[in-house]
N, C-alpha and C positions, 0 to 999 in steps of 0.2 A: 677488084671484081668488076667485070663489062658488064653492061647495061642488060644483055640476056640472062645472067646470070641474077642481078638481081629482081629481072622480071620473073623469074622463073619462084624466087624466094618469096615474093609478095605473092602470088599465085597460091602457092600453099598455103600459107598464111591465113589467106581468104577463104580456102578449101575446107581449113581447119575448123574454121570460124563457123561456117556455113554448116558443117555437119555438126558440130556442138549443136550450133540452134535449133538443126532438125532434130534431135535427139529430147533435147529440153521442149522444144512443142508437142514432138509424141508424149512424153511422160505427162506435160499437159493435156492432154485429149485425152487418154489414159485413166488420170485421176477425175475430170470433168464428166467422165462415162461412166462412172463409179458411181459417183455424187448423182447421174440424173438417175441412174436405174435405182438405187437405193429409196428414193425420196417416194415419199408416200403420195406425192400427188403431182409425180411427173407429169399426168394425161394433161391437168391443168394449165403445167406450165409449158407445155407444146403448144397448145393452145394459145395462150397469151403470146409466148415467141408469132407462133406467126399473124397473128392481128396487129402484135407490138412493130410487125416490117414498113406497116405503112404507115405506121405515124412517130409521131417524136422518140419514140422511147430506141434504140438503137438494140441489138443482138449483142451487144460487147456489153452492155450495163445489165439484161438482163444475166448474162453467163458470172459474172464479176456477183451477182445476187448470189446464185447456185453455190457458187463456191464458198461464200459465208453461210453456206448452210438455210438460207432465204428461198420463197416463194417469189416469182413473177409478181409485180404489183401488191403483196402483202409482207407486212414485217414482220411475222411471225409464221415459226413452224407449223403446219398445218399437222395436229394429231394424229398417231395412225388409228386407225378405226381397229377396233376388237371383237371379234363376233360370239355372239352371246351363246353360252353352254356350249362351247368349244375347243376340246381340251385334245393335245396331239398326242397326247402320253395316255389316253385313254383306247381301249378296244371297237367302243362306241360311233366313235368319227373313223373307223378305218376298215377296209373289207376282209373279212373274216367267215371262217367256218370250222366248225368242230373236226378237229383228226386224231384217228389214232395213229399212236408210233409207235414202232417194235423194234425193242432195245435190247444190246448187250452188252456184257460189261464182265469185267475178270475183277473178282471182288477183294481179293487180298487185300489194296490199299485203301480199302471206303469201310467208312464204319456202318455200314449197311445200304439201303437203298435210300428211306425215307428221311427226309432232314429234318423234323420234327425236335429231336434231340439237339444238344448241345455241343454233340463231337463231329467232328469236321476234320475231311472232309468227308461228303455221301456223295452215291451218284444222283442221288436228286439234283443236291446244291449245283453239282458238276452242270447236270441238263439246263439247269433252268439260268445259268450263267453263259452257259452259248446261247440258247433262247432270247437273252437280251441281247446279248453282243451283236447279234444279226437280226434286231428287234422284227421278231418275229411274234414276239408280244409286248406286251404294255398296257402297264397298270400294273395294279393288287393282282395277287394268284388268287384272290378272291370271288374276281371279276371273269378268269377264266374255265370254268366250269371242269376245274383239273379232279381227275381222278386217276388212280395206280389201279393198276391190278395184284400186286404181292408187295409185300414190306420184307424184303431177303433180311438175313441178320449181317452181321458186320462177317466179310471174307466170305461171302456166299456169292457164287457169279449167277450170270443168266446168257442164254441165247436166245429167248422168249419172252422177254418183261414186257408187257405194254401199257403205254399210260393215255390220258387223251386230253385233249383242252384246245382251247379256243387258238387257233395260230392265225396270223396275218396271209389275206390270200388275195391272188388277183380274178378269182371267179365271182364273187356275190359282192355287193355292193351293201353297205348295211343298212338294217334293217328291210332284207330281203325275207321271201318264203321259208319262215322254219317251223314248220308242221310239223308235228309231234312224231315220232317213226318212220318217218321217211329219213334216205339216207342221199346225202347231197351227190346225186351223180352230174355234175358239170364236165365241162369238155374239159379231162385232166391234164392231157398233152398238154398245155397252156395254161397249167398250175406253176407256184413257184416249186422247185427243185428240193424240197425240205431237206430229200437223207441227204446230196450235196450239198448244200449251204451247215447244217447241223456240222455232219462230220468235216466238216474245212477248219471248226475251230473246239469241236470237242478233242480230249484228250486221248492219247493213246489206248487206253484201258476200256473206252466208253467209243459205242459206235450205232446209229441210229439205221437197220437193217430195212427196213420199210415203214410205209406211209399208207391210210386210207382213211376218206372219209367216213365219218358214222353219224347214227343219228341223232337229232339234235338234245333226245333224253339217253346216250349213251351214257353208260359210266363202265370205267375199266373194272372197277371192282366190284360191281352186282349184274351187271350182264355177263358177266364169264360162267362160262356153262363147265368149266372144268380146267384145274392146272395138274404138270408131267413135271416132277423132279426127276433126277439121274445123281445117282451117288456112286462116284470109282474109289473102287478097293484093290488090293492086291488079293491075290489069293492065296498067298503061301499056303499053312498049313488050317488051315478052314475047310469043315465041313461043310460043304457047299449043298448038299442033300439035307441034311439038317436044317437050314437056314431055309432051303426052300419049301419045305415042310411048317417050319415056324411061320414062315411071311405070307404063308396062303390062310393062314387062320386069321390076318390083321383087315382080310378082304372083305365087303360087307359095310354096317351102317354100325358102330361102336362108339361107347362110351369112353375114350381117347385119352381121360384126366391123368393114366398114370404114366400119359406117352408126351408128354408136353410142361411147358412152362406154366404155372398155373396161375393166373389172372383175377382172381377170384374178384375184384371193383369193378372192372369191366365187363368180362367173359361170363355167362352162368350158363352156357347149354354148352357140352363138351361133346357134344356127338357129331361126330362125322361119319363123310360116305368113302370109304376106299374101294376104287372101281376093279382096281389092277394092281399086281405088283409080281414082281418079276426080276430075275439073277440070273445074270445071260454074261458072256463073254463080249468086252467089247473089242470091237472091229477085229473079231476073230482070232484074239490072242487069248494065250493058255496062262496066262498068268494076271493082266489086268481083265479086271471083273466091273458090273454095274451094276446095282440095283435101280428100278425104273416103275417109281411109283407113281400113278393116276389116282386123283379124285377130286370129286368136287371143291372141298376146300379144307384147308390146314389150319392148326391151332400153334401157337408161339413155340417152336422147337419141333412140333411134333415127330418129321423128319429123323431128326440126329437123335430122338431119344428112342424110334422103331429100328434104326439103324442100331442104335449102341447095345440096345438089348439083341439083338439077330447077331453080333459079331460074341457075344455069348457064350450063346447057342452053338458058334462056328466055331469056339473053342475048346467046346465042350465041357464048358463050366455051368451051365446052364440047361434044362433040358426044355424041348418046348413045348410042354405044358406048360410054360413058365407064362408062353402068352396067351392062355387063357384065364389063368390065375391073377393077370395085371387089367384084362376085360372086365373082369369080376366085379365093378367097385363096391357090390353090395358086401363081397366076401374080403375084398380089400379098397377100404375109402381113401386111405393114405396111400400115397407114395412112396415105394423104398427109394431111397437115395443112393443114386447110381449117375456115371459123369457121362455126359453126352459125346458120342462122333464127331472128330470135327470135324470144322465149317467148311476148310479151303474144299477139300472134293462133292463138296455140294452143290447143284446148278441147275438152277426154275432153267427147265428143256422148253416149255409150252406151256401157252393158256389158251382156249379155245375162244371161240367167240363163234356166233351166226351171223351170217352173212357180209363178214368180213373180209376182203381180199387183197393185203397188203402187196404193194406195189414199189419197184424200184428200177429206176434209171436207167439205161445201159448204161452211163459215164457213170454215173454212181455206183453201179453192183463191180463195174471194172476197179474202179477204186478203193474200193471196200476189199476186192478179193487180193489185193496189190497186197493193203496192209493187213489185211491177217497172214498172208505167205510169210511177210514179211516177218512180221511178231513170231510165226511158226519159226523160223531160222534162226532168230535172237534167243529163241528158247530151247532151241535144238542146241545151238551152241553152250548155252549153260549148261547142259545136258552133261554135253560132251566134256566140258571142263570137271564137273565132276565123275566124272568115268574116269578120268586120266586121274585125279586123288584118289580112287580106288585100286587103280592099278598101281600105282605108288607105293601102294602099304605093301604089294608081294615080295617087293625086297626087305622090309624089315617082319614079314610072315613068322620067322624064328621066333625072334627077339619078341613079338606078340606075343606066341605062343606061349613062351617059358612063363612070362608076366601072366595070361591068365589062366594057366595051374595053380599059381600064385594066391593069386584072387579071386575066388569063384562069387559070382554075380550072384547075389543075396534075392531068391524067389518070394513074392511076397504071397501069402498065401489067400486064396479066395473066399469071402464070404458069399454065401449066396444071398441072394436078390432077398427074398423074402426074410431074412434073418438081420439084416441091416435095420439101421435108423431110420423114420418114416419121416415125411415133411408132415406140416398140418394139412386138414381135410376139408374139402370148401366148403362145410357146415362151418366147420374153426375157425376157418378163415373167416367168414361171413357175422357170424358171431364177434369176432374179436374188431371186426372193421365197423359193424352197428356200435360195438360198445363204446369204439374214438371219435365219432359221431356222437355220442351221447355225453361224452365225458366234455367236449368240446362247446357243444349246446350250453350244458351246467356250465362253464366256464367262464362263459360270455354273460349268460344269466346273471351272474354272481357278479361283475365287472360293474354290469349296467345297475345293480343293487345296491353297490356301494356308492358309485356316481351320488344316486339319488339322495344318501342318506349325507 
């Protein structure tokens, strides 16, 4: 090998050398920047660095300190200081103001709305798991002054639910003006983007349609001036003239006990207001139907059991008298026992509220409209998949037939409503719930008697 050639070899060599080193001093400066920004009393040790320039102490002993985790001039970690009643997990230290949100949700998979109960999952649990995910609160739901405006049952959807609570916001600083009835109008354009941030991580079924501030003694459930179910039915062969006849007698201020779930611990006044109700074609077809009932507020089923008795009527098993006869409670206090409508065509349409003006995004309402098209086409398609098993059966049409000459489908016959079995009457009930209460009293009594002896 000539002398070029092995100059050329040591060259590299050194190259090599040189970039390793630069490589290994950056990852030093690296971890040294780490170490200063972390350190709870960097300001100090800047400090000491440059007074320590002009005298004995050298910048290479103080840095060799830093990295043992050391102070300038002291041998020990200086504590980080803690500040007193200052919790980040709290609503308290953070800016915030009260919002309602208007929610939907397709209820088939949720065991209702309210997660109060044991069965899981609800679209509460659902909300209030994106809610932290995108810690938009924090703390106890204690703390955030949460109220609902309806408790759907399990498979009941909504396009109208609203709930309200404290969310995290960048307008008010806390402990700002929260005067009793007034409604926080701050510059909203320069709010955080709620229905975008919610639905980026809420689930398909569940979608957060708008946003508005309310005041600061709002509650979803006692300031609603009134909610709108919608119940779709088919219409085969239903008296439709009948039913609308029966369902305009249910209009008015009634005593509702024989049209509901009956609560007798909790609930003792069963009178409601029904403003409206109404059996219309929807979106103009001759064959799916709606009912679309208004009123100020609902009792546990009351819905599907005005519905269950109206489809009846519309089959002409029933006459409708029948729904003046179940108003009656003086002439009848029990309930016959009769099975409720179901849930899945059920769907809180509306709750009203004063002076509320939900609001939404342009990127949000475009996105919003993206995925209901969307959902609209995934369900059009199952549609259609069962259309084509219905077309399927035409070729074996015969072979059906013959088979059900065969077997004629066993008609079960009708008891009428008033001839049936009754539940108890919320005297009974009332009665029979004092007396578990009493027996339980003597119980304890009795316990504590023998203790003593």
């Amino acid at each position: 090998m000539d002398d070029q050639s092995k100059l050329i070899v040591e060259l590299r060599s050194k190259l090599s050398s040189f970039q390793t080193r630069v490589k290994e001093l950056e990852a030093e400066n690296a971890k040294l920047t780490s170490i200063v920004s972390t350190c709870t009393c960097r300001h100090e040790v800047e400090e000491n660095l440059d007074t320590d320039i002009s005298h004995e102490n050298p910048p290479a002993i103080n840095l060799e300190k830093l990295k043992l985790g050391k102070c300038v001039g002291n041998g020990k970690r200086k504590p980080r200081k803690k500040l007193a009643d200052y919790d980040l997990n709290s609503m308290n230290h953070h800016s915030h103001r009260l919002v309602a949100l208007k929610i939907m949700y397709f209820g088939p998979r949720f065991y209702g709305f309210a997660s109060e109960a044991q069965m899981d999952p609800t679209v509460e649990s659902e909300l209030f798991k994106a809610l932290q995910k995108t810690r938009l609160v924090l703390g106890d739901r204690k703390d955030l002054q949460y109220s609902r405006c309806g408790r759907t049952d399990k498979g009941v959807s909504s396009v109208g639910q609203v709930v309200a609570l404290l969310l995290r916001s960048k307008q008010k600083e806390p402990g700002g003006d929260t005067s009793e009835g007034l409604v926080d109008e701050g510059p909203d354009e320069e709010e955080l983007d709620y229905v975008k941030i919610l639905n980026g991580v809420l689930p398909d079924d569940i979608r957060v349609i708008g946003w508005c501030p309310a005041p600061v003694n709002f509650s979803a459930r006692f300031s609603c001036l009134s909610r709108e179910y919608i119940y779709f039915f088919w219409r085969e062969n239903l008296n439709i003239l009948a039913m609308e006849s029966s369902c305009k007698r249910l209009i008015g201020e009634h005593d509702f006990r024989n049209f509901c779930k009956m609560d007798a611990a909790n609930v003792h006044n069963y009178k409601r207001r029904i403003t409206s109700f109404d059996i219309c074609p929807c979106n103009g077809s001759d064959q799916l139907m709606l009912m679309k009932i208004k009123g100020s507020a609902f009792l546990w089923h009351q819905v599907r059991c005005m519905v269950a008795v109206l489809f009846l009527v519309g089959q002409g098993l029933e006459s409708p008298d029948v729904i003046d006869v179940l108003l009656d409670v003086d002439k009848t206090p029990r309930k016959p026992q009769y099975k409720m409508a179901p849930e899945v065509p059920l769907v809180l349409q509306y709750c009203e509220f004063e002076g509320l003006n939900f609001k939404c995004s342009s990127d949000a309402r475009r996105a919003l409209q993206l995925h209901l098209e969307k959902e609209c086409r995934a369900y059009k398609l199952q549609s259609a998949i069962f259309q084509e098993a219905l077309l399927s059966l035409s070729s074996t049409e015969d072979d059906g037939s013959l088979a059900s000459n065969k077997t004629k489908k066993k008609v079960s016959s009708h008891v009428p409503l008033m001839s049936r079995p009754t539940e108890p009457s919320y005297d009974e009930r009332r009665a029979k719930l004092t007396f578990s209460v009493a027996a339980r009293h003597e119980s304890v009594v009795a316990k504590q008697d023998m203790r003593c002896l």
